[in-house]
C-alpha positions in Angstrom: 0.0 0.0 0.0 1.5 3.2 -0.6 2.3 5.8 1.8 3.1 8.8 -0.4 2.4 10.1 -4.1 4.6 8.6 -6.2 6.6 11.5 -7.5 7.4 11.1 -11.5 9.1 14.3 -12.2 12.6 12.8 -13.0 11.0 9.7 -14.5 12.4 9.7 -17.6 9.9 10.2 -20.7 8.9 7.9 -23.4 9.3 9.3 -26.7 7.8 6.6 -28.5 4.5 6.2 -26.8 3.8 9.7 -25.8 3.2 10.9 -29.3 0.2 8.6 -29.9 -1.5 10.4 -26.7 -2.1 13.6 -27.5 -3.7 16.4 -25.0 -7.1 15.4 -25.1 -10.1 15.7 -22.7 -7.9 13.5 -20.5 -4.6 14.3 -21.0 -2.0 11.4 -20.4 1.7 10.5 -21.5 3.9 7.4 -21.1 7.3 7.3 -19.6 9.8 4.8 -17.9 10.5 3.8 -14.0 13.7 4.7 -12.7 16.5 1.6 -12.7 15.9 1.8 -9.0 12.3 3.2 -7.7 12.1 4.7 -4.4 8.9 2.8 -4.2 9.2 -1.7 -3.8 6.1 -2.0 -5.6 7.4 -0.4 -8.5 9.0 -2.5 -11.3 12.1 -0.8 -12.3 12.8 0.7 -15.8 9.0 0.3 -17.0 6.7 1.8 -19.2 4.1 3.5 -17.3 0.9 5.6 -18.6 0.3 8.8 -16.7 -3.2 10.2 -16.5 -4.4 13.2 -15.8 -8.1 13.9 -14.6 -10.4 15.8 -16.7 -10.3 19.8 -15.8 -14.2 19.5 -14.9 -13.7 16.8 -12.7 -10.5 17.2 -10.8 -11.0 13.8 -8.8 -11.3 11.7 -11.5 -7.8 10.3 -11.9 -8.9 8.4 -8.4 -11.5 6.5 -10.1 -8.5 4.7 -11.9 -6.5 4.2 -8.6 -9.7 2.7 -6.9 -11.0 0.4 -9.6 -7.9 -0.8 -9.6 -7.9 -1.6 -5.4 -11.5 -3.0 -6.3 -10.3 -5.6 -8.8 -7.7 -7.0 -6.4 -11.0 -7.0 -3.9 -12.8 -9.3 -7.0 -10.0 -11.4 -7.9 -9.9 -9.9 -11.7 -6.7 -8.7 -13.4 -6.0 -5.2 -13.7 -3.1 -3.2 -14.2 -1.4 -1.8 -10.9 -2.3 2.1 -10.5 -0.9 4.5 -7.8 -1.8 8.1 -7.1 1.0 10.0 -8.7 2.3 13.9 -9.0 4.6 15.7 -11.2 6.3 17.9 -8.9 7.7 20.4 -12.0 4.5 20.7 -14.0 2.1 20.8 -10.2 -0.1 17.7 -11.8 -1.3 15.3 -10.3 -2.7 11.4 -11.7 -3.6 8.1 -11.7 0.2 6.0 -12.9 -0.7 2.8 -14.2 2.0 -0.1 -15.2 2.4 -1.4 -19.0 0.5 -4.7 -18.9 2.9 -6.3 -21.5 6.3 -6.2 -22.5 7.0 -5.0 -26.1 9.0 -7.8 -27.7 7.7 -10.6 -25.6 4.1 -10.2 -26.1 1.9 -8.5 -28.4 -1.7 -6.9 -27.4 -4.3 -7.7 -30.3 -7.4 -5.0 -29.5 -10.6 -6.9 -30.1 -11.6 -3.6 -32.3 -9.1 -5.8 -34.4 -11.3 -8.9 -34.6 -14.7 -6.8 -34.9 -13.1 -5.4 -38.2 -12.3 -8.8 -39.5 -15.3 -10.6 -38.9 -18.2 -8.1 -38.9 -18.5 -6.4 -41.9 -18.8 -2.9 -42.4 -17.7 -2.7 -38.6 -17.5 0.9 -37.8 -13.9 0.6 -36.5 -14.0 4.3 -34.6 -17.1 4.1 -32.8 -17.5 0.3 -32.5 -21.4 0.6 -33.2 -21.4 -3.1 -34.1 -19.5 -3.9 -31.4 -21.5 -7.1 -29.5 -21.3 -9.9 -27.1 -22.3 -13.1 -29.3 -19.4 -12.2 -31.7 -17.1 -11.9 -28.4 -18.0 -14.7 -27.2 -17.8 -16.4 -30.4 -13.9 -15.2 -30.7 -12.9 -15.9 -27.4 -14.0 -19.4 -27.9 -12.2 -19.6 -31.2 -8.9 -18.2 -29.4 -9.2 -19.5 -25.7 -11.5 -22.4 -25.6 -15.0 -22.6 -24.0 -13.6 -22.3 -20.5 -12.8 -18.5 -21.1 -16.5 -16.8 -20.7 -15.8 -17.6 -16.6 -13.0 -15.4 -16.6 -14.2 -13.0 -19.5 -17.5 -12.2 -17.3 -15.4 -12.1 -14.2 -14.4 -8.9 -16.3 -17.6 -7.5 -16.7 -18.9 -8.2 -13.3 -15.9 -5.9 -12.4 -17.1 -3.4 -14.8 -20.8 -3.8 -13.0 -19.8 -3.1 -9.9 -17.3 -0.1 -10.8 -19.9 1.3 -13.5 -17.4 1.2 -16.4 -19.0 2.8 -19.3 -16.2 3.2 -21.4 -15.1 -0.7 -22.2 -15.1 -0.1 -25.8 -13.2 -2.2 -28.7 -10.1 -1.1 -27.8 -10.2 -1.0 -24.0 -10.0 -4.9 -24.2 -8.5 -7.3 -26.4 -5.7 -10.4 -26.0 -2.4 -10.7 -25.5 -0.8 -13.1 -28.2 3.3 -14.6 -27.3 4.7 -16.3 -29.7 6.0 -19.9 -28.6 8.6 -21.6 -30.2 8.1 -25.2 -31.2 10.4 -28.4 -30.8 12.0 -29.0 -33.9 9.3 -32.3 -34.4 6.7 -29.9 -34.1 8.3 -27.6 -35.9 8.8 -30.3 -38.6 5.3 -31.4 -38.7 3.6 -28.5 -39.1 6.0 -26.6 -41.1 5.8 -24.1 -38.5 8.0 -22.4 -36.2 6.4 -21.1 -33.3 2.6 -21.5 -32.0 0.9 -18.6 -30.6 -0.3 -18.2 -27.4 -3.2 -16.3 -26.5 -5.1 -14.8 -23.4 -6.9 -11.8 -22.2 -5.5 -8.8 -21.5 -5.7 -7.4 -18.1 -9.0 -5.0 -18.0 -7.4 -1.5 -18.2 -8.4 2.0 -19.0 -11.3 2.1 -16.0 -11.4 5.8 -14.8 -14.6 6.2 -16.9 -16.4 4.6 -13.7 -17.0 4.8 -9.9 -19.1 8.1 -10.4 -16.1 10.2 -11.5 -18.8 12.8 -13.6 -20.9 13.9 -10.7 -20.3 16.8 -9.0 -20.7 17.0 -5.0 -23.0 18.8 -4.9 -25.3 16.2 -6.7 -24.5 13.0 -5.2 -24.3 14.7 -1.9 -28.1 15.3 -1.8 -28.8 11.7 -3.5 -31.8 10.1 -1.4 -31.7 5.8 -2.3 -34.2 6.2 -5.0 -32.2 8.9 -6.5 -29.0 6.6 -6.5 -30.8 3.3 -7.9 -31.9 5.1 -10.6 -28.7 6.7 -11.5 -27.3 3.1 -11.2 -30.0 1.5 -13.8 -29.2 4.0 -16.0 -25.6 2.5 -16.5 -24.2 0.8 -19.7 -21.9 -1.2 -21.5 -20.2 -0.4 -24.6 -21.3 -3.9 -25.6 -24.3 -4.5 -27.5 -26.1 -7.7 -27.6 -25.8 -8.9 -30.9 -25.3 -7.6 -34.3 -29.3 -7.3 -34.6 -29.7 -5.7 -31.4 -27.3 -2.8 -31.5 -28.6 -1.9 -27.6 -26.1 -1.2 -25.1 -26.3 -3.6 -22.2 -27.0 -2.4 -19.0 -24.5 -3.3 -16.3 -27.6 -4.8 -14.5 -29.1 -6.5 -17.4 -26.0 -8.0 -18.3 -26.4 -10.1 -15.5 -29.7 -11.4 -16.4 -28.1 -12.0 -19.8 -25.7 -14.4 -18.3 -28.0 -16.0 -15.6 -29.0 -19.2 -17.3 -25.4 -20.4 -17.6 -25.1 -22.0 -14.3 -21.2 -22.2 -13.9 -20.8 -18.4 -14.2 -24.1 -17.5 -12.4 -22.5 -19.5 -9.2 -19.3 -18.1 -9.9 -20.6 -14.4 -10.0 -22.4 -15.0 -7.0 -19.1 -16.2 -4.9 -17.4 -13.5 -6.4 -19.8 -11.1 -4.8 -20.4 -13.0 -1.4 -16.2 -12.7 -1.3 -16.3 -9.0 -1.9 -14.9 -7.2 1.1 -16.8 -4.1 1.4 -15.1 -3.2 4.8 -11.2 -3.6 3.4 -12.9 -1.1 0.5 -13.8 1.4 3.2 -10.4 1.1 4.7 -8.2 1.5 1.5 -11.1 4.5 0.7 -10.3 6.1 3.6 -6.5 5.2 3.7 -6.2 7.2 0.2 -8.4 10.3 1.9 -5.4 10.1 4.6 -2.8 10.0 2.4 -0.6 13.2 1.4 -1.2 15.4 -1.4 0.1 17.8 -3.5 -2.2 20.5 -3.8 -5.2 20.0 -5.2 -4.5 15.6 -5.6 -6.5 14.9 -2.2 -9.4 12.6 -2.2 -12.2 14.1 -0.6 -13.9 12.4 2.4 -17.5 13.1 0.4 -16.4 11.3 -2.7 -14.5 8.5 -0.8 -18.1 7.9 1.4 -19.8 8.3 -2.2 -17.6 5.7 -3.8 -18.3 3.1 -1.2 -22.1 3.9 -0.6 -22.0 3.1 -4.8 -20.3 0.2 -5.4 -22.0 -1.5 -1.8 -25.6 -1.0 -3.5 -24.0 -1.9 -6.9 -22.9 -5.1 -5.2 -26.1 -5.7 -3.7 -28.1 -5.4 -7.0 -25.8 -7.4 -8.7 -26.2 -10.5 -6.6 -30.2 -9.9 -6.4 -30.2 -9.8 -10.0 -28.3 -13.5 -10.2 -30.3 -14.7 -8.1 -33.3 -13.8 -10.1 -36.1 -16.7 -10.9 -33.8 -19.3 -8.9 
């Protein structure tokens, strides 16, 4: 757990990376670990993606940290994220490791996929982008086993509120294997290639990170069920039924496959609300630059969230059973 923001300002830049991110709503830019952090946790000379909150909503780079505390909570891989500050440029943001190594692995965006097997796939805006053709690839790629971890992923995106899992906020990571020469000599192949999910990265588009405090400060139950209900997926159902799926309704999607139902459901009966309320209020303890705190109202807002998410999610599994 960290004690302090991790302080990047003589963290070398990354030349390479930084020019595809340019400043945008959410301004961010890559750059490398020292050779010998101050910080254990962090893995020396890596890339790392800094990101900067939105100027409307100056707590939003926490959404990143705490989804991030909330999928080690659920058991589902994400990339590590620590509150960060630029001491030079007086910035502060959410520093998230590089979930591969360039070289060794190769991340294949499922926006690739979608293009090759859906035509006329809108490759910017993902319109066609849907869950029986997901499922359909991830078979091909993984095997049938995959769909318990794949909607481990999305019952992490229920209970943060992700609306932003789009084509390219997901996709595989493919390592080429090299084969014995027999192999090799019977297939008249080299290598095989290995493939599994990425981690589930990019989630600062969650946790409530749009709403002002003076809204969700006044929010009576009613008020904060219906902001829930109206959350969505980027996924759509199928390629005739170009609906977003709500985080809710995806659950009911999934319901009659037994395995993952029960699985979802231990998922959620393990979910440690109270160690969420103490790394909430740990990170509304910890020291920040000016203007990088986490306010006690948000933090309180957070938990109240994902607790009733939680609790909608498992009465919605356990729905005609």
């Amino acid at each position: 757990m960290q004690t302090e923001f991790i302080n990047i300002t003589d963290w070398p830049e990354d030349d390479e990376f930084s020019a595809a991110y340019p400043e945008g709503a959410r301004p961010k830019r890559t750059l490398f670990s020292p050779l010998a952090p101050r910080e254990s946790f962090i893995k020396p000379d890596w890339r790392h993606m800094f990101k900067r909150s939105a100027e409307r909503y100056p707590e939003q780079f926490w959404a990143e940290v705490i989804a991030y505390e909330i999928s080690l909570l659920l058991s589902v891989t994400a990339p590590p994220c620590y509150a960060a500050f630029d001491e030079e440029k007086q910035q502060s943001g959410a520093l998230s490791a590089w979930f591969y190594e360039e070289g060794d692995e190769s991340f294949y965006s499922a926006g690739n996929f979608f293009h090759k097997i859906v035509e006329g796939f809108d490759r910017e805006r993902g319109t066609q982008h849907n869950i029986v053709d997901a499922d359909e690839f991830n078979n091909r790629v993984l095997g049938k086993e995959q769909i318990y971890e794949f909607w481990s992923m999305m019952l992490f995106d229920v209970l943060i509120g992700n609306t932003d899992r789009h084509q390219d906020n997901w996709g595989h990571l493919l390592k080429a294997v090299p084969l014995s020469k027999s192999v090799a000599a019977r297939k008249k192949e080299l290598y095989d290639v290995k493939w599994k999910f990425a981690p589930w990265f990019d989630n600062g588009t969650s946790l409530g990170h749009e709403l002002l405090k003076e809204k969700f400060t006044a929010w009576d139950d009613g008020a904060l069920d219906r902001y829930i209900s109206r959350g969505r997926h980027h996924l759509r159902y199928s390629r005739d039924n170009l609906t977003r799926m709500g985080h809710l309704d995806s659950l009911r999607f999934i319901q009659g496959h037994s395995g993952v139902r029960l699985l979802l459901l231990k998922k959620l009966r393990d979910f440690d609300l109270e160690a969420l309320e103490m790394k909430l209020n740990h990170f509304v303890d910890l020291p920040a630059p000016p203007g990088g705190n986490l306010s006690r109202e948000r933090a309180q807002f957070i938990l109240r969230l994902t607790r009733r998410r939680a609790q909608l999610a498992r009465e919605t599994l356990n729905e005609h059973n």
